[in-house]
N, C-alpha and C positions, 0 to 999 in steps of 0.2 A: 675549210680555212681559206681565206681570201688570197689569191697570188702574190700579192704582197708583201705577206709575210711566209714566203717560200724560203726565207733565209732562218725564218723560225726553228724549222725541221732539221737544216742543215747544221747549227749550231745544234741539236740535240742531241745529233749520230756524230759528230764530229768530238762531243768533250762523254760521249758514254764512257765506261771504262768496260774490261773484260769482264764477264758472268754479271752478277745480280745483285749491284752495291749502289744503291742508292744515296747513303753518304757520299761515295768518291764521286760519284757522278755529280752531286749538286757542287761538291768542292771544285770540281773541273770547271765543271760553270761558271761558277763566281770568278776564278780567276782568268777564265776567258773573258766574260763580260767585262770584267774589270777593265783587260787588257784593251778590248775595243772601246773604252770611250762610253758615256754619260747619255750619249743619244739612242745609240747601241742597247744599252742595259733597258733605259724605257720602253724602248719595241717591240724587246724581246717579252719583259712584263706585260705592258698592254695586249700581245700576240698569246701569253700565257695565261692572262684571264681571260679571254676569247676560248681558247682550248678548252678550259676551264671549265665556263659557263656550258660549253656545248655538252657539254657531258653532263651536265645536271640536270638529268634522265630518270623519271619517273621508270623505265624500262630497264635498264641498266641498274641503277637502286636495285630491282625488287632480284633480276638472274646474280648480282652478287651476291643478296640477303640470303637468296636460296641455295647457291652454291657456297656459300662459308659459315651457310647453319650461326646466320645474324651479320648484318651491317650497319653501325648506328649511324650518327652523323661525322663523325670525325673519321671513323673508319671510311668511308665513304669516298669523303677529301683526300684521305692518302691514298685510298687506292686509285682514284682520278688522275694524280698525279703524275702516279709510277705509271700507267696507261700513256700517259702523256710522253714520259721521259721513254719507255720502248718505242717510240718513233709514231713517224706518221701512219702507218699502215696498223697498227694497233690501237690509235687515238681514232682512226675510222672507223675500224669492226667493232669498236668500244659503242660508237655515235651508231653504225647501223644495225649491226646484229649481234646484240650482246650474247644472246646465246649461245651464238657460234665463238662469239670471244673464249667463254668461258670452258668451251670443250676444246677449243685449240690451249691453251694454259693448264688444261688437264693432262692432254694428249702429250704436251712437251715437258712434264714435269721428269727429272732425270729416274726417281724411285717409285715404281710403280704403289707401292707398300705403303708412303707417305707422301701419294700424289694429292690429297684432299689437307693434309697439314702444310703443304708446301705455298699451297695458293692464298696462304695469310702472308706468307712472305711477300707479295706483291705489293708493298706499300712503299707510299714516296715521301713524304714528310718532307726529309733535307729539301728535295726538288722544290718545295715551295717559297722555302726562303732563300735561296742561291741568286734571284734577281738584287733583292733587297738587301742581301749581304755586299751585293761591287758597288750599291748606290752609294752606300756606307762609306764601303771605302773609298767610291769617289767624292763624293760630298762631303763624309762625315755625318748623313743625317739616311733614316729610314725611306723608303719609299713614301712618297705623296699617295695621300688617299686615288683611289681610283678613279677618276673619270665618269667612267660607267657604272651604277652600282650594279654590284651580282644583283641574280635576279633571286626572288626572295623564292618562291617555289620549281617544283624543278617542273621542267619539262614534260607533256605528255601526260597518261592518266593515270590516278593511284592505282596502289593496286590494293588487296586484303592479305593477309597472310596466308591463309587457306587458299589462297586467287592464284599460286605463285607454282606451283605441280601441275598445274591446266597449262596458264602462259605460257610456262618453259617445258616443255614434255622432254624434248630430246634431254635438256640438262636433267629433269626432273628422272628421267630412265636409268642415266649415268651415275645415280647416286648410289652410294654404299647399302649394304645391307644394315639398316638400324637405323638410317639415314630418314626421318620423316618428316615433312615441312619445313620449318627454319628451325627445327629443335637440332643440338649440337650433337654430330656423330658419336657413337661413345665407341672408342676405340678398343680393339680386342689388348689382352696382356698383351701377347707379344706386341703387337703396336706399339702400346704405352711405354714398355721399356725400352725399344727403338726407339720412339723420341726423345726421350726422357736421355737416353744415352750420346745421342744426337746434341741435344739442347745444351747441357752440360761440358761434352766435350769443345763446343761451339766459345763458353764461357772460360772456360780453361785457358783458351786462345785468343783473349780476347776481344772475340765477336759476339757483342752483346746483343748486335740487331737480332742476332742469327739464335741465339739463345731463346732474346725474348719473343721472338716470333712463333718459335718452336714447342716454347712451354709454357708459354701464358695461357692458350686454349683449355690446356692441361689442370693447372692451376684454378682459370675463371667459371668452366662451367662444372656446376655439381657433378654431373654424370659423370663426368669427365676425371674429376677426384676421387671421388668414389673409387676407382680403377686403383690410382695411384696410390692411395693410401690402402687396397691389400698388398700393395708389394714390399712394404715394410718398413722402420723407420725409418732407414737411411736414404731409400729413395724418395719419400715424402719429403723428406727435411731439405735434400738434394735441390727439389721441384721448388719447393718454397723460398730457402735460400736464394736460387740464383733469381729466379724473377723478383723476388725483392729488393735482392740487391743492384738489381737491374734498373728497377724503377727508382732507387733512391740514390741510384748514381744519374738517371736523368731529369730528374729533378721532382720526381712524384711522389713525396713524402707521403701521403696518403695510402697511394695505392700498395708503397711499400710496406706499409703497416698491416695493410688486410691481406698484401700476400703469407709475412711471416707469422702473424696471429693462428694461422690454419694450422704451424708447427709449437704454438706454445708451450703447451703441456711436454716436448721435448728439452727445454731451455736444458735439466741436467744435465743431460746426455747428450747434451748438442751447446756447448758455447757459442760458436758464431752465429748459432742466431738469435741466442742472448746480449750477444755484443752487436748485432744489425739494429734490434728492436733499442737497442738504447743510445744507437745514432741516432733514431729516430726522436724519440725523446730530447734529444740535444737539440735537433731541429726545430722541434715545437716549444724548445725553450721549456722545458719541464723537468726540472734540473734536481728535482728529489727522486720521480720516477728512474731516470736516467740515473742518479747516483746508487740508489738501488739495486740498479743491475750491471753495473759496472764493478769490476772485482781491482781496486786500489791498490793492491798487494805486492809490492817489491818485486815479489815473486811470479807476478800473474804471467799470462800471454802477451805478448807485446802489443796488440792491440787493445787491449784493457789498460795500458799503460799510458797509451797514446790519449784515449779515450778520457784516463784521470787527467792529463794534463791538459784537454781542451775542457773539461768540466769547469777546473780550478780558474782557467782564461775566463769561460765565460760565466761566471760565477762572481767574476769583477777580483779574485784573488791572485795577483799579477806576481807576486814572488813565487808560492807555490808554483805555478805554469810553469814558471819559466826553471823552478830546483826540478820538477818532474820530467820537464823537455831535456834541459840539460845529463840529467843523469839518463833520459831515452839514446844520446846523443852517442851514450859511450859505451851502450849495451853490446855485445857482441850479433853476430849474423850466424843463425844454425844451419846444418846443412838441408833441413827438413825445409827450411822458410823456403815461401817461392819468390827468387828476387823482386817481380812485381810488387809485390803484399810488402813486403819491405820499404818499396821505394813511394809508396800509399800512404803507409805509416809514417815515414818521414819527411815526405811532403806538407802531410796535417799540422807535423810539429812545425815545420820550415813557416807554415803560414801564419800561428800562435807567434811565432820570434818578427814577422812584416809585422803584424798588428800592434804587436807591442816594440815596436822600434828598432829592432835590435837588426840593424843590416848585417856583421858582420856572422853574428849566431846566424842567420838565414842563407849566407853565402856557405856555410859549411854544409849547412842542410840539401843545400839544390847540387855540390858537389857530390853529396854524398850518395843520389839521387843516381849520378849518370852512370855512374858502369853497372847498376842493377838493371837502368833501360836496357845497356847495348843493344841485345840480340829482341829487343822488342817492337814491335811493326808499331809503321811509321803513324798509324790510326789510335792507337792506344791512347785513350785518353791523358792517361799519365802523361804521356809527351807534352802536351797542351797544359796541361798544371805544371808542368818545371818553368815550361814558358811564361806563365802564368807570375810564379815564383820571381824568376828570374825579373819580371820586370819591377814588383815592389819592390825589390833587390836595389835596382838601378834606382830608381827613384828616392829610397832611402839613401843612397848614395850622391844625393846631389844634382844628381843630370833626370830632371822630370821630362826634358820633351826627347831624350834617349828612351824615357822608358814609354812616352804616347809612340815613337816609332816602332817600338819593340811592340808595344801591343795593336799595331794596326793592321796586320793582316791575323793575327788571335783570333780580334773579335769578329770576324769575316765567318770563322769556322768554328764559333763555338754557339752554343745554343742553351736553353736552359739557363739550371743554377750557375756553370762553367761561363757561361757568357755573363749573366748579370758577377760574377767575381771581377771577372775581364773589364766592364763597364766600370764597376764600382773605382778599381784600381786607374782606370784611366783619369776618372771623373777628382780623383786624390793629385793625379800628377796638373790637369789643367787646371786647379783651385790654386796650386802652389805657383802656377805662371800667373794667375791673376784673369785666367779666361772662364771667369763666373759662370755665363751663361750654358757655353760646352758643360762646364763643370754640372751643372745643376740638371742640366738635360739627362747626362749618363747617371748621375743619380736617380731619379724620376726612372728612368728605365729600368736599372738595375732591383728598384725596390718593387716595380711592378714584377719581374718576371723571380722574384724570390716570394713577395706573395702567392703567386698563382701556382708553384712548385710545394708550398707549403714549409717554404723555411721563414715560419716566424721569427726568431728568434734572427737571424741574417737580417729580416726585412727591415724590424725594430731599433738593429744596431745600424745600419746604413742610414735609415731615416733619422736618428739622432748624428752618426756622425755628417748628414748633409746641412743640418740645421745648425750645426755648430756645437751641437751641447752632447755629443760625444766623448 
């Protein structure tokens, strides 16, 4: 890395957080960069596609591919990144000797037991966008295309899959028993329920990274299943579940689909994930599937509740939604419910009542919302949808550049389908100021990043309401 940008490094160690949180870390950034200044942020970027680029390692490629039993291209990306974000001395041994990289990351793993599931945790994703989130919020607008384009192949020489046990001998030595080529370790039982115990409890807490890092390997490869599914239904269901709902809270309608499909034939004996599978269905705008597996019933679960009254919304039947919302509104709270799950559900209604006008119905809603947060970490997405809430709220109320204030460091930190909401809701308040062009921009963003997530049905309704004929 060039002396230069020696200030690169020090802004990296300086906004890290404690342990191995790649969200906090990129959120630190952003509001550091922020704080420094517009010249600042581009430096830091140009200094971080450098980093970037050097790491785009034919060498490096293949000691990941081998030690995480498969690295495709995006996999690849976040793990560069996260390399990058553990500092300079890690983005070196990354550039000179991956294989020594890889046995030191072994050798520091805290559980010996799931030191091989642990090294999927090393990915950086937020770290990528944490420059272009302060440009945002300095400017209001994305980073400028690059300068320099990446370079299109990487660095150094391919290699074969078979090629990758020779290259790397030491790492190749250090592999598990069962461990062969790039094929995925298959984990003993107790393993799999260690993780599996792991992942879960991770979910419970709110830490989805930590979940999905843990149990998608579990989930993705056959071998891997296989396992999981002798341990019984409720740990397969468990497995399925969370990584689906994992994925379809970060905006991967797809992949949320092919997680919960592997628990189908459960739908009886397992509601939730008859009611995930027919979020899903909502998303894709498939509204008789989804009616289908949604249970209407007075009586039902309270997310089936919730569920009939965004059906009815986006179904174009604006009374029902709102007779269904309202009687959600006055249902009582059990003591079984977990305040989260509660304040999820009435978030959904709160945003049924923005859509369809109703500020005052939606200020009940997001009140109703906050002392189920209290005792809930400050990361929870949930926090970020009240905010979210909260600014339709204000904007339905008359004060639209209150609510572009209220959402300008939002959209800084939110990513996904949460950030194009963010977008869309800002793109509603600068239309109402007469600032078209802002307006039409956050549109155009918002419907791209709810197409690429697979919310048709969101992408559809934002493109009609940007056009007018909403």
């Amino acid at each position: 890395m060039p002396e230069m940008n020696a200030h690169f490094w020090t802004t990296i160690d300086r906004t890290r957080p404690e342990g191995r949180d790649p969200t906090g870390h990129a959120e630190a950034l952003t509001r550091h960069l922020t704080r420094l200044g517009l010249d600042t942020t581009r430096d830091f970027s140009r200094a971080f596609d450098e980093a970037m680029d050097s790491l785009f390692r034919w060498d490096l490629w293949g000691a990941a591919y081998l030690a995480l039993g498969g690295c495709g291209d995006d996999a690849f990306e976040y793990l560069r990144a996260w390399l990058i974000s553990d500092g300079e001395a890690t983005w070196a041994l990354s550039r000179d000797d991956p294989e020594q990289l890889f046995l030191r990351l072994l050798a520091g793993s805290d559980d010996p037991d799931s030191r091989w599931a642990d090294l999927g945790l090393h990915e950086g994703e937020p770290i990528l966008y944490a420059a272009g989130k302060a440009h945002e919020e300095l400017t209001g607008e994305w980073l400028p295309i690059r300068e320099k384009p990446a370079p299109g192949e990487p660095a150094g020489e391919d290699w074969e899959e078979e090629d990758l046990p020779r290259l790397f001998p030491a790492l190749a030595a250090a592999l598990p028993d069962g461990w062969s080529g790039s094929d995925a370790f298959v984990p003993s039982r107790d393993e799999v329920i260690l993780l599996l115990d792991r992942g879960v409890a991770a979910f419970a807490d709110g830490d989805h990274a930590t979940a999905g890092a843990v149990l998608e390997p579990l989930v993705e490869q056959p071998e891997n299943w296989a396992v999981v599914a002798t341990l019984g239904i409720e740990r397969r269901t468990d497995a399925a579940y969370v990584v689906g709902i994992g994925r379809l809270l970060r905006g991967d309608v797809d992949g949320a689909a092919t997680a919960l499909r592997l628990v189908q034939e459960d739908l009886d004996d397992f509601p939730h994930i008859r009611r995930a599978l027919a979020q899903i269905e909502l998303a894709r705008g498939e509204f008789q599937p989804a009616g289908e597996l949604i249970d209407d019933r007075p009586d039902a679960a309270r997310l089936d509740r919730v569920l009939a009254a965004k059906l009815a919304w986006r179904r174009g039947d604006r009374a029902d939604a709102l007779r269904r919302a309202d009687q959600e509104m006055l249902a009582p709270i059990f003591e079984d419910e977990h305040p989260w799950d509660v304040a999820g559900s009435i978030q959904q209604l709160g945003q049924v009542f923005v859509e369809a006008g109703e500020s005052a119905r939606a200020e009940v809603a997001a009140q109703a919302m906050v002392p189920l947060l209290r005792d809930a970490p400050d990361d929870l997405p949930l926090n970020g949808h009240l905010r979210l809430l909260l600014a339709g709220i204000i904007r339905l109320q008359g004060r639209p550049q209150d609510a572009i204030d209220h959402l300008t460091s939002l959209t800084t930190e939110m990513d996904g389908t949460d950030l194009a909401e963010a977008l869309r809701e800002r793109a509603r308040s600068n239309r109402s100021l007469g600032r078209d062009e802002e307006s039409s921009t956050d549109y155009e963003r918002a419907i791209a990043l709810f197409e690429r997530a697979g919310e048709v049905w969101e992408a559809d309704f934002t493109r009609r309401e940007a056009s007018g004929s909403g």
